[in-house]
VOGU-3710 file (C-alpha; in Angstrom, 3 decimals, decimal comma):
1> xxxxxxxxxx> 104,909/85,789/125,324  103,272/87,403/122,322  104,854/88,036/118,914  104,820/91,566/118,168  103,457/92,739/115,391  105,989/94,638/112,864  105,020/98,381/111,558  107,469/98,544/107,899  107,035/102,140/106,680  108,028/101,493/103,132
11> xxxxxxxxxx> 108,690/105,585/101,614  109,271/105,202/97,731  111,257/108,125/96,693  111,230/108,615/92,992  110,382/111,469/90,261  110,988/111,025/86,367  114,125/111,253/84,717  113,931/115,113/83,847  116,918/115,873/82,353  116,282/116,352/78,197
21> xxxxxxxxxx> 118,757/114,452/76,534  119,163/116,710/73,351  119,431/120,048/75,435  120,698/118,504/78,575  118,442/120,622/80,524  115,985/119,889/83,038  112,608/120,010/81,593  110,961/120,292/85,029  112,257/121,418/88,477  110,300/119,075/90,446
31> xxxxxxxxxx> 113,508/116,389/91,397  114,971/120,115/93,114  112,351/120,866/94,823  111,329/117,690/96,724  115,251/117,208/97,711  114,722/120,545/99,713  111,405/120,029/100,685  111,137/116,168/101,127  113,913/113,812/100,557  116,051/115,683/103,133
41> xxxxxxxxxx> 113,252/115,417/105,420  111,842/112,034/105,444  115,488/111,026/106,116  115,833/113,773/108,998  112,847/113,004/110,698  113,881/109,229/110,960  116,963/110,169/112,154  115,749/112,877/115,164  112,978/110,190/116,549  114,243/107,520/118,748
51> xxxxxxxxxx> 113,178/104,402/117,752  112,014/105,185/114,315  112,551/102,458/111,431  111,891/103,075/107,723  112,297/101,292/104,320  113,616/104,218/101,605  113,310/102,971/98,611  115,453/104,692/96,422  115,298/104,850/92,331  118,735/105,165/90,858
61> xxxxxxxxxx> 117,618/107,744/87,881  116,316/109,934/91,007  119,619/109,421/92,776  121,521/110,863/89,109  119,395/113,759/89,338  120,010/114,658/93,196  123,770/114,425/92,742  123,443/116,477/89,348  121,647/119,066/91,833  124,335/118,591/94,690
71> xxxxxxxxxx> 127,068/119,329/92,051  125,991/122,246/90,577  126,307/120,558/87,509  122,069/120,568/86,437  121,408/123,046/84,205  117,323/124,344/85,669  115,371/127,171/83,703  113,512/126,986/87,219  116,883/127,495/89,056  118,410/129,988/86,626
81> xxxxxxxxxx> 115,543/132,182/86,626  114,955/132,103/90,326  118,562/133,429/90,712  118,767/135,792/87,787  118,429/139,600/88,857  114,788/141,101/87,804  116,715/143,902/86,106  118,241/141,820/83,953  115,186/139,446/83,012  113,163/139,758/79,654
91> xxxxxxxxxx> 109,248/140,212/79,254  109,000/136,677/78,393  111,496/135,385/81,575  108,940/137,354/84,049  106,182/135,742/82,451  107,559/132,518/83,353  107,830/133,411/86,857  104,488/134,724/87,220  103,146/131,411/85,602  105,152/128,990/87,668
101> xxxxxxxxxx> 106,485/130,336/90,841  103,244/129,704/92,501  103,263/126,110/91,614  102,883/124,963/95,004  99,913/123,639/97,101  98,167/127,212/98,125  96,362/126,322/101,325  99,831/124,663/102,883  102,399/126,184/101,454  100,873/129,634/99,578
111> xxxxxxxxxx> 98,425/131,371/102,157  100,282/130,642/105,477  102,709/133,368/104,009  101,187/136,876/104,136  104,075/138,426/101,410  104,056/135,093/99,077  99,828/135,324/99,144  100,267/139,025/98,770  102,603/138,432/95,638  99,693/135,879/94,396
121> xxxxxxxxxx> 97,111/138,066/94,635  98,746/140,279/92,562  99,601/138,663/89,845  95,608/137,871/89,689  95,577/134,547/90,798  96,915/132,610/87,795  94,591/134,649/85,043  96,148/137,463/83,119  99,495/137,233/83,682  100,457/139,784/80,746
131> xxxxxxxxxx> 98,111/142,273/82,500  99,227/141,805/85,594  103,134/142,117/84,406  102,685/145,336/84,778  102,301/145,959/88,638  105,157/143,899/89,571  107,778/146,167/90,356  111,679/144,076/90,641  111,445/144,293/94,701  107,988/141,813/93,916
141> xxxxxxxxxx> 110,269/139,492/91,585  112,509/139,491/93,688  110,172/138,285/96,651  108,507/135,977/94,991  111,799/134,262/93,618  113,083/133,623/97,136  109,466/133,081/98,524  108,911/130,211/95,823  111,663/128,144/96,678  111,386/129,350/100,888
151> xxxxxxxxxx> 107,899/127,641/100,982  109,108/124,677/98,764  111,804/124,403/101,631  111,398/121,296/104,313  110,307/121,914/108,177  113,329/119,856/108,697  115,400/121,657/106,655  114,737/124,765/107,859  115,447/123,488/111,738  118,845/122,391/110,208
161> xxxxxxxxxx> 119,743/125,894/108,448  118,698/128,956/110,609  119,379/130,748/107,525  115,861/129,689/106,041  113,935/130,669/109,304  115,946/134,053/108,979  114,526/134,370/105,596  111,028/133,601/107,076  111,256/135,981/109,806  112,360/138,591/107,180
171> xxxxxxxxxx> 109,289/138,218/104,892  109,857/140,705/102,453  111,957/142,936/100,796  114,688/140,323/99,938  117,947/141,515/98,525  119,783/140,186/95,772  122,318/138,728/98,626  119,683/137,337/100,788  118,618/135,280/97,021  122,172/133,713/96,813
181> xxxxxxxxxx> 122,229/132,368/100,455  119,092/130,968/100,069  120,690/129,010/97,054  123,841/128,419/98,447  122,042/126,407/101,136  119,386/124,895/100,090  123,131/123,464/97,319  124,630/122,443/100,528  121,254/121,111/101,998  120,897/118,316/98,511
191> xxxxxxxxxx> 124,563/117,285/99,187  123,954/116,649/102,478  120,751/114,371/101,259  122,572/110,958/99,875  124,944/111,224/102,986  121,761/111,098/105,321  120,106/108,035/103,869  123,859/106,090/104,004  124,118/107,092/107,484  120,237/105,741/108,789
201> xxxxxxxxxx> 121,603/102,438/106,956  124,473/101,789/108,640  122,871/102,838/111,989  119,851/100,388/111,109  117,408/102,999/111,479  116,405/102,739/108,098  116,639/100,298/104,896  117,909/101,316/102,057  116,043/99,391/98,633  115,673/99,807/95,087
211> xxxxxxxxxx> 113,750/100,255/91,750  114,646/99,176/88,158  117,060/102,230/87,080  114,454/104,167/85,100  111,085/103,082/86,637  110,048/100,987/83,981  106,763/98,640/84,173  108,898/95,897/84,380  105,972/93,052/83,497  105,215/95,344/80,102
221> xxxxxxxxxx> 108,807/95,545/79,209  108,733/91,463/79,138  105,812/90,729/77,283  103,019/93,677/76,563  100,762/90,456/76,092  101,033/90,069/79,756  98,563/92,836/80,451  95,278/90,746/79,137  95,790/88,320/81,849  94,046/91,067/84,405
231> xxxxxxxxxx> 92,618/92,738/81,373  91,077/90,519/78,607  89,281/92,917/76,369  92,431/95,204/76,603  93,645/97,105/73,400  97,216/96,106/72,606  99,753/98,162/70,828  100,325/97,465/67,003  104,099/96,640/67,214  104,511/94,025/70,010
241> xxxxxxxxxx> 107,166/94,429/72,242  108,673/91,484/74,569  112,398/92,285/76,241  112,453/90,522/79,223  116,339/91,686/78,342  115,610/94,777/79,034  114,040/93,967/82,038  116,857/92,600/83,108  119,394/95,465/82,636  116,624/97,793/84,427
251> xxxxxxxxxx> 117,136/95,514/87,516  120,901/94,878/87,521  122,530/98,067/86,198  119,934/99,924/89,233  121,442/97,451/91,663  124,645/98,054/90,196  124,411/102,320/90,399  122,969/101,615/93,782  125,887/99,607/95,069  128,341/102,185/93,310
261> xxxxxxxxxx> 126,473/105,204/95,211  126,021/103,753/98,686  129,096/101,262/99,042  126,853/98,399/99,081  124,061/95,730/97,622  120,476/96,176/98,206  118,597/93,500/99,473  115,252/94,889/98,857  113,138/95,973/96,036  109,791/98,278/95,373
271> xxxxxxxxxx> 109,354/96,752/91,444  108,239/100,376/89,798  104,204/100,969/90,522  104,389/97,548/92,794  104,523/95,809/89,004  105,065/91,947/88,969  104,693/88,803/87,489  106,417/85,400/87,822  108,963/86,670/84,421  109,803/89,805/86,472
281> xxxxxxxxxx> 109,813/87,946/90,204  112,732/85,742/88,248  114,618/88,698/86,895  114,385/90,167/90,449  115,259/87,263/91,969  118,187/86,642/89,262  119,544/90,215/90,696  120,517/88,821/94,251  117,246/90,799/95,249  115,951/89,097/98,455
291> xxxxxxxxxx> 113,029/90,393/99,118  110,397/92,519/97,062  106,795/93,980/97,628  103,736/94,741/95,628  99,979/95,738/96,757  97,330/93,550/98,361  95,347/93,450/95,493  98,111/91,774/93,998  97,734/88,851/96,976  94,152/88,692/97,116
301> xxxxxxxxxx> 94,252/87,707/92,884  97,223/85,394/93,933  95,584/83,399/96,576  93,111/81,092/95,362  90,607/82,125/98,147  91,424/85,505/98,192  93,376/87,063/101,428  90,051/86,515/103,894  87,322/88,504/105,200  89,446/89,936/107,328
311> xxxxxxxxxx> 91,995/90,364/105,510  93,873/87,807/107,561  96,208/86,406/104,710  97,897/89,986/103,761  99,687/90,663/107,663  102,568/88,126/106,991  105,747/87,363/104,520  105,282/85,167/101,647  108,353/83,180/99,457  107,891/82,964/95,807
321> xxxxxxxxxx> 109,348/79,870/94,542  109,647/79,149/90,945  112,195/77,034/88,950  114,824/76,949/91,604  114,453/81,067/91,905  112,806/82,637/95,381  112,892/85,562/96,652  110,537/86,858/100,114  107,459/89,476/99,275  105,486/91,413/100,892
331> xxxxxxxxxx> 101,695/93,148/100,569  100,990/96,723/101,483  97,927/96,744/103,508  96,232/99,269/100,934  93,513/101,155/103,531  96,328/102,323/106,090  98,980/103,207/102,945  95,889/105,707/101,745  95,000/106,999/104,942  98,096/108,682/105,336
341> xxxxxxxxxx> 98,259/109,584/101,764  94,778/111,179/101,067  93,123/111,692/104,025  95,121/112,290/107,470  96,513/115,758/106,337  92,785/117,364/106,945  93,232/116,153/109,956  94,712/117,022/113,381  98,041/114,963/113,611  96,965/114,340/117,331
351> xxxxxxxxxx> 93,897/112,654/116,006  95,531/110,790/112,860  98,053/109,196/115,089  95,577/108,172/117,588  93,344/106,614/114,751  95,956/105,222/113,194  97,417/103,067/116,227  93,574/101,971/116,862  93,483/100,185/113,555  97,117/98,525/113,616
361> xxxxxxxxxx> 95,825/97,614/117,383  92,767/96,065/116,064  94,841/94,137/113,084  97,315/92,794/116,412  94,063/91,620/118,333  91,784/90,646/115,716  93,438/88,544/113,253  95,618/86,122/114,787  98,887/84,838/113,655  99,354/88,944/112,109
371> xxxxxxxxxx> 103,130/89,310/111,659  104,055/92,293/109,689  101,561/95,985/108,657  103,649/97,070/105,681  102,551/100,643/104,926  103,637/101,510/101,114  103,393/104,781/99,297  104,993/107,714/97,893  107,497/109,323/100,164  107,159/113,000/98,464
381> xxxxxxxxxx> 103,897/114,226/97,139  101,209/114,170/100,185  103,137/116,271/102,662  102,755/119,345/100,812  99,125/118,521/101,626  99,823/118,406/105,450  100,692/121,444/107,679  104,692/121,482/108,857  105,258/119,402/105,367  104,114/116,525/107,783
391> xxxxxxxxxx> 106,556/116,917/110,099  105,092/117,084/113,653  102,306/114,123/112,059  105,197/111,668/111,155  107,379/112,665/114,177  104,009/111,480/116,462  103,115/108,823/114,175  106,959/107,298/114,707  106,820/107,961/118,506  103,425/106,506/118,501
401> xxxxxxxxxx> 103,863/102,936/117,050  107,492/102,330/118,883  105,918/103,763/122,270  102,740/101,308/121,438  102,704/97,931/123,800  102,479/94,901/121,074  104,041/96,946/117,898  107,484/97,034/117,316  108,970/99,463/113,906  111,111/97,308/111,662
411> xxxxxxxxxx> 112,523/97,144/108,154  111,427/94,695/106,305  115,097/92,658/105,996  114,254/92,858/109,966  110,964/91,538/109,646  112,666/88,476/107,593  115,210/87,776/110,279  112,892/87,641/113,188  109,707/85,804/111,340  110,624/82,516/110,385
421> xxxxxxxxxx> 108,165/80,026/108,086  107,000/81,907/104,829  103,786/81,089/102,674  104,914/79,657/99,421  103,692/81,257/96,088  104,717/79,663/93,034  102,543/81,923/90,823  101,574/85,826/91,153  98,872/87,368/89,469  100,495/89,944/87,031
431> xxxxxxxxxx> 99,425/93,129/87,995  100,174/96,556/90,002  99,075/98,496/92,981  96,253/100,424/90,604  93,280/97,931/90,194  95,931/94,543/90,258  96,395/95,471/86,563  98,804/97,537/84,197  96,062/99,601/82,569  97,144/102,685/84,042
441> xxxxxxxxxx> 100,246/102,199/81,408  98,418/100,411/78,171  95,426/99,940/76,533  94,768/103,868/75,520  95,549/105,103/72,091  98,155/107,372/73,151  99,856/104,735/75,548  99,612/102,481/72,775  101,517/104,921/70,278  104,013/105,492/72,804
451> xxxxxxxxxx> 104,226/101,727/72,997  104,952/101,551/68,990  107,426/104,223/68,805  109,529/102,854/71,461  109,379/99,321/69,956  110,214/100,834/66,522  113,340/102,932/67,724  114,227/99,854/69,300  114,336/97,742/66,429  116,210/101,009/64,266
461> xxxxxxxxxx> 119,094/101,158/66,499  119,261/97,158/66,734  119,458/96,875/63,115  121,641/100,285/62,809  124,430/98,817/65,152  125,339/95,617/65,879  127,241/96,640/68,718  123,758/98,120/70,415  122,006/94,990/69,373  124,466/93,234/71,745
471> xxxxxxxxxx> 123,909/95,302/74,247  120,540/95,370/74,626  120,546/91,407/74,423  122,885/91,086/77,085  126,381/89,538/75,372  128,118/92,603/75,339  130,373/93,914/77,954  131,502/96,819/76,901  130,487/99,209/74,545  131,358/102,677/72,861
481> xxxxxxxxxx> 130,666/106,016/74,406  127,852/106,333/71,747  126,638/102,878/72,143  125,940/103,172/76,014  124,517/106,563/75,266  121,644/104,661/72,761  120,893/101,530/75,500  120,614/104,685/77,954  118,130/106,926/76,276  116,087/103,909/75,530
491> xxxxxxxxxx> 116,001/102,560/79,136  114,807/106,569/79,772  112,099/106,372/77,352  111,092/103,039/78,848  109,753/104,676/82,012  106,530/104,375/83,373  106,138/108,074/83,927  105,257/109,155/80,086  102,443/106,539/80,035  101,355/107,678/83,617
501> xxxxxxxxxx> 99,955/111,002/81,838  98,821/109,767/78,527  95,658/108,665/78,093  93,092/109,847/80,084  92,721/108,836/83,583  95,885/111,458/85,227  96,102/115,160/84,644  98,950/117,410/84,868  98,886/120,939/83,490  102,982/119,820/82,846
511> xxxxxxxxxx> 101,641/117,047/80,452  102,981/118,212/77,148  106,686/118,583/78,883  106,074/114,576/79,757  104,979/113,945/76,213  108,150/116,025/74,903  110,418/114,281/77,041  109,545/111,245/76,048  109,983/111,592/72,251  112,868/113,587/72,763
521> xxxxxxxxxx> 114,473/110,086/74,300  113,620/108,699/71,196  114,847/110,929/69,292  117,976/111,163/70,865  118,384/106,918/69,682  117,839/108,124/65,911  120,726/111,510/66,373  123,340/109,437/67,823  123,378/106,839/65,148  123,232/109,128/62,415
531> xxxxxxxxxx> 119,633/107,896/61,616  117,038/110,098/60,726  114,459/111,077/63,220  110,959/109,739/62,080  108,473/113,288/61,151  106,099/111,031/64,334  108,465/112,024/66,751  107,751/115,664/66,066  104,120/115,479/66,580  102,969/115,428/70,329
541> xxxxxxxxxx> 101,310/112,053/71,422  98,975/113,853/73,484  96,191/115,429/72,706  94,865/118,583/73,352  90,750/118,742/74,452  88,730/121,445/74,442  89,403/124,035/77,443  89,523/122,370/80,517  88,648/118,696/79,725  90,419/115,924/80,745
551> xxxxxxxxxx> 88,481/112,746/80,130  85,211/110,963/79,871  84,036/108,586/82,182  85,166/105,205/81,986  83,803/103,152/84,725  80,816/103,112/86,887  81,375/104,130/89,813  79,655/104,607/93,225  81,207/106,968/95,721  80,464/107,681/98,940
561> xxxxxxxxxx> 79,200/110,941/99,644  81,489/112,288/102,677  82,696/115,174/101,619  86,032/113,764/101,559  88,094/111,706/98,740  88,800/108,878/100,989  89,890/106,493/98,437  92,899/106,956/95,965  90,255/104,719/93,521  87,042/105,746/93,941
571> xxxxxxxxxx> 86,854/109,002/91,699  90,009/108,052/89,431  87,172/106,607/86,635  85,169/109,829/86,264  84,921/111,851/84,002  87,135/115,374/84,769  87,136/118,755/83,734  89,849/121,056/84,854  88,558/124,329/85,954  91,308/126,740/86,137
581> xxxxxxxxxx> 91,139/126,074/82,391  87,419/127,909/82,622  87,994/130,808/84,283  87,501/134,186/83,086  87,678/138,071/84,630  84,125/137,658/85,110  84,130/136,888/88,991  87,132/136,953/91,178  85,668/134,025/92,982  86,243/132,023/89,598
591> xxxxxxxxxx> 90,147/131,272/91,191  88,006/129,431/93,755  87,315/126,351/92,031  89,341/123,831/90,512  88,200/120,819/89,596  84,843/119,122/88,297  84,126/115,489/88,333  81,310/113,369/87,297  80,109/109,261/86,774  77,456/107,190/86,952
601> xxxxxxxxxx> 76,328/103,697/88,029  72,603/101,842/87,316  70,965/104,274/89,419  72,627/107,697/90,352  74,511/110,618/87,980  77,541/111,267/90,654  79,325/114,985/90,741  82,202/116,381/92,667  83,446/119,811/93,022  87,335/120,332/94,057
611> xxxxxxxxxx> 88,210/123,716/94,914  91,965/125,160/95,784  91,759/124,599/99,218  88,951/123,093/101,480  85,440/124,091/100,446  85,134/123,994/104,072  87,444/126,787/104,721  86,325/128,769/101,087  82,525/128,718/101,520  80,370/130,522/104,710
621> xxxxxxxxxx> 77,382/129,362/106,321  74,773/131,043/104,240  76,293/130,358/100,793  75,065/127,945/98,544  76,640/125,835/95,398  73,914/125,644/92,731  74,305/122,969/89,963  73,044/123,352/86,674  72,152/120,297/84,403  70,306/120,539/81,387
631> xxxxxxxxxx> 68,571/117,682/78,621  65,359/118,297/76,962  64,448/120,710/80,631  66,731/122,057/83,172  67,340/120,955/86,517  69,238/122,640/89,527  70,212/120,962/92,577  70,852/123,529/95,280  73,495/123,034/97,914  74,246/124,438/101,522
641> xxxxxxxxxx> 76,422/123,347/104,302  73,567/123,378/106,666  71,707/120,621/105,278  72,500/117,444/103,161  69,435/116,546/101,294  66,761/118,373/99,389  64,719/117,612/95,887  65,974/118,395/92,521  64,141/121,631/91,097  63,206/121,806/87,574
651> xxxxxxxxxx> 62,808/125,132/85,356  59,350/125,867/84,672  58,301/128,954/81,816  58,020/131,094/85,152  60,013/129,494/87,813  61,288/126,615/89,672  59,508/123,265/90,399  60,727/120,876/93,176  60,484/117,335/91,798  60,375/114,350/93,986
661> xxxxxxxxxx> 63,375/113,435/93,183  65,441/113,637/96,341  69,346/113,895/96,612  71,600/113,716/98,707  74,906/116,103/99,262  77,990/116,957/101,327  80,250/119,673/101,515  83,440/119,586/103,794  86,554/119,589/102,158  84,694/118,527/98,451
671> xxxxxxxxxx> 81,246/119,100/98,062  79,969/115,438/96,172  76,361/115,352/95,433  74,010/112,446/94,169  71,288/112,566/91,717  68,998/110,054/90,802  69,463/108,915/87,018  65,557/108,569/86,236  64,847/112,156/86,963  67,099/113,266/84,089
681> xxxxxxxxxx> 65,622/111,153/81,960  68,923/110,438/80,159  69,534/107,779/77,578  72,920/105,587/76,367  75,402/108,106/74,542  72,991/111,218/75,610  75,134/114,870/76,252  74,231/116,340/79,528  75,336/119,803/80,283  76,662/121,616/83,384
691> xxxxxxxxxx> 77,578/123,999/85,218  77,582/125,779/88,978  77,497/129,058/90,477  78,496/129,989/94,120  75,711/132,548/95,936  76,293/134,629/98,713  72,740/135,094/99,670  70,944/136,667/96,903  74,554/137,349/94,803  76,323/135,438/92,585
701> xxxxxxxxxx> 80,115/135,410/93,449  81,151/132,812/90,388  80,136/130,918/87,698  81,406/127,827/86,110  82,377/127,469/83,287  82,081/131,401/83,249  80,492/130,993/79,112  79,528/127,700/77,900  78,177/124,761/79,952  80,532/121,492/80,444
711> xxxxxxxxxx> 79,430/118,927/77,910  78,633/115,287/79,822  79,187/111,953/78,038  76,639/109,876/79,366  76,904/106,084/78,222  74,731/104,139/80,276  74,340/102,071/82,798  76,294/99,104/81,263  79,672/100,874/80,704  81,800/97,744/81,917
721> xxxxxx> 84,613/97,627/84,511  86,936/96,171/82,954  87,083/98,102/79,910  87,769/101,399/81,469  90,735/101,900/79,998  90,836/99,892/77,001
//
């Protein structure tokens, strides 16, 4: 008889610790809204499909924040406002609605809704919200405060309260009473969340496992030195900072909240961005964690000759061993973890499923002795991306692999009980699921900073209380009220989430709140021991560009022009302007666009063009995207949907000049064009500007940027790999 081969969904449900530890206030209402929109339903979908198994891996600081929801305890300016009567609001409390309550994904969650696209429309669309004030009349607040947090609502959720289909039906004209049911449910929908997960457990439809309690890089938070091993040229932070201590107290006091939360010990743990190394594999292990899992890129730097053409080595358990310490790990296979996070929400869920059980089918035939697929990635932020929130795609997709002869759905802890003999690793390469490295979180100026202030608090409240100092190292028990409180807001300010968004290779327009947060931990260390707070703390670590830009390039890189991002890596080294930063009144089209990317390798200038939803769906057949790039001449590469190739033109004193340069082009739901680098004629450390305008026929609907080109680092050719974030 065959061995089947075991399917472990691994969801990792986690969002920063929001709350602000000087106002105690939630900075952010993001933890809020994925409980109603996401952590109830992963957990309800599980539970509704027969068959269905699931890892949920669970971070304790995230767990806080739900039950501070589930309480009524948080205090949300997202929350308060949504539920405060328009009559009673100030100018400056609409203006925060009409800025944020159409944060949410508009071609999912936005235009489905004919009142909630109505209400965007009218408040122009993100641009002039001051202007705009004025034609929202209270019946439109009201609306759009019960249609913000009705689309942020699960498909799950809503099948469990007919009150939020009610509200759907309904559409418009909301009372004040129809407001506080929605509230009062979506309440009783977060306490019902925790409960859930407990329940799959004990059924053993679902394994429950764990992150360090505040998400912490737990390799960094040993040794910063650590990161050269993957990185040698890597820029270090001036203060060093090595606590494998703290470490230590991120893994057992998380354990330990876990354990006092669900009734029990987890045997399982997601280290925070799939971050190891043998220091933190013996912490784990030291925990009573059994097993633990990181990224195949992880494996393939492990394994002397690499996991295989085929990828043969990554489809089974492995045991790390190391000075009497072990505990079991296991490799996400990174391709199928990304197809379900980038790409299968453009598609039909009828065709992602079916493509989907091809490839595990052709891991099961074609690589013998295959074992275990684990499938890793973030349990929250790509359904808002699908239609449903994902919900008939992952009810199929769970159907589909226990229905499927030769695959059988387990947990991992399963997958350890019925696969006996493990590959022994006595040494893992130190790295994470981005690029087997930890440069993502180091090696930046402002990452470095944060780095040094964290260090330096650190070593204030050590030397400002000897009964901190011996709690951070581990000898004391017990401590004071205010003691705990220190260790506590330094753990916060330990998480990976503030260096996630400085530097430059991540954008959020919510970037300064990170920053705040972050120093505010730190500054909370200084107020609670009398100290006083450093004038550094009061300066924001990161910096402000010109409109719209994000970053430079910092890697070669060649993409594939598809039309489609199909790789989480393959852009995340351009250079990146933001273009809802760019728009003007100009062109209503301008709302179109929103994002601009651009990189190079030894032969080809690269360019990609995001808009809000598909280009597919915004553009027509006879439009046209025209890009603009001037040095010394200037050059315009026009693009249709009905071709994907055609010459570069060149201004002339009269007209345009096709050159034979030829490029090549595609337009679904990105357009992503190719250019090759000798026509431009560009040298090492050369400024290229850009920009692009959308016709319809012989008019010009928009233009970006609507004033000044985009200014374009170019560095050359020999712009090295490895230094991309250094």
């Amino acid at each position: 008889m065959t061995n089947p081969l075991y399917i472990t969904f691994l969801w990792h449900m986690h969002q920063p610790y929001y709350k602000d530890p000087l106002k105690g206030e939630y900075a952010l209402p993001w933890t809020y809204l994925h409980a109603i929109k996401d952590y109830y339903d992963m957990a309800a979908i599980v539970d509704e499909i027969p068959g269905a198994r699931a890892v949920f891996n669970l971070v304790p600081s995230l767990l806080d924040q739900i039950l501070d929801y589930a309480s009524g305890a948080a205090v949300d300016q997202f929350l308060l406002l949504g539920q405060k009567a328009p009559a009673d609001m100030k100018e400056e409390e609409k203006l925060f609605i009409l800025e944020n309550f159409f944060s949410a994904n508009r071609q999912r969650m936005i235009e489905p809704y004919k009142r909630y696209l109505e209400l965007y429309c009218l408040a122009g669309e993100g641009g002039g919200l001051e202007e705009h004030l004025r034609q929202f009349r209270d019946q439109d607040f009201i609306d759009l405060q019960v249609w913000f947090f009705l689309a942020w609502t699960g498909e799950a959720a809503k099948r469990r309260f007919p009150e939020f289909r009610q509200l759907m039906e309904k559409g418009k004209n909301f009372t004040e009473e129809d407001k506080a049911r929605l509230f009062s449910r979506q309440r009783e929908l977060i306490g019902e969340i925790i409960p859930l997960y407990g329940k799959l457990h004990g059924e053993g439809k679902a394994e429950l496992s764990v992150t360090p309690y505040f998400h912490p890089i737990l390799p960094l938070l040993c040794d910063v030195k650590k990161a050269r091993v993957a990185m040698p040229k890597v820029n270090l932070p001036a203060v060093s900072f090595q606590h494998p201590e703290d470490a230590h107290a991120q893994v057992a006091q998380g354990v330990a909240r876990f354990e006092e939360i669900f009734g029990f010990k987890p045997k399982g743990m997601w280290p925070s961005e799939g971050s190891v190394s043998d220091e933190a594999l013996g912490i784990i292990a030291d925990c009573g964690i059994v097993w633990a899992a990181t990224d195949e890129g992880v494996l393939s730097h492990t394994l002397p000759g690499g996991i295989g053409s085929n990828r043969e080595a990554l489809y089974q358990p492995y045991q790390f061993q190391q000075q009497g310490r072990e505990v079991s790990l296991f490799f996400r296979d990174h391709a199928l973890s990304d197809l379900i996070g980038f790409t299968y929400s453009q598609w039909s869920p009828e065709r992602a499923v079916a493509d989907f059980i091809d490839r595990l089918q052709d891991i099961r035939h074609r690589i013998h002795g295959a074992r275990v697929v684990p499938v890793i990635l973030d349990g929250e932020n790509a359904w808002e991306y699908y239609a449903d929130n994902g919900y008939t795609f992952l009810s199929r997709l769970y159907r589909a692999v226990a229905e499927s002869p030769g695959l059988t759905p387990a947990t991992f802890s399963q997958v350890l009980d019925r696969v006996h003999g493990r590959h022994s690793i006595g040494h893992i390469h130190p790295g994470s699921w981005i690029n087997a490295n930890y440069g993502i979180w180091i090696g930046h100026p402002e990452e470095n900073l944060g780095w040094d202030y964290l260090a330096k608090a650190r070593q204030a409240a050590v030397e400002a209380s000897p009964e901190v100092g011996a709690l951070l190292s581990g000898k004391g028990d017990e401590g004071s009220e205010i003691a705990i409180a220190v260790c506590r807001s330094l753990y916060a300010a330990e998480g990976s989430d503030w260096f996630w968004w400085y530097g430059d290779d991540h954008f959020s327009p919510h970037s300064d709140r990170f920053d705040a947060l972050f120093r505010r931990h730190l500054m909370n260390v200084y107020r609670l021991l009398g100290l006083n707070i450093p004038t550094e703390l009061y300066e924001p670590i990161k910096k402000k560009g010109v409109a719209g830009f994000v970053r430079e390039p910092a890697a070669l890189l060649s993409p594939a022009i598809s039309g489609f991002v199909t790789d989480y890596f393959e852009w995340l080294a351009a250079g990146l302007y933001d273009l809802t930063k760019q728009a003007s009144a100009m062109h209503a089209a301008e709302a179109l666009m929103q994002s601009f990317f651009y990189g190079f390798d030894r032969k080809y200038m690269y360019f990609r063009i995001d808009g809000v939803q598909s280009l597919g769906k915004i553009l027509l057949p006879q439009d046209h995207l025209n890009l603009h790039l001037i040095h010394e001449k200037e050059y315009r590469l026009t693009m249709g949907l009905e071709a994907e190739e055609g010459p570069l033109w060149v201004k002339g004193e009269r007209d345009w000049h096709a050159t034979e340069a030829m490029c090549c082009w595609k337009i679904v739901k990105v357009a992503e064009a190719r250019i090759p680098l000798d026509s431009l004629n560009l040298l090492p450390g050369d400024k290229l500007f850009a920009y692009f305008t959308l016709l319809r026929g012989e008019e010009e609907m928009g233009r970006w940027p609507a004033d000044s080109p985009l200014m374009l680092s170019y560095a050359g050719a020999d712009l090295e790999l490895e230094t991309w974030l250094i």
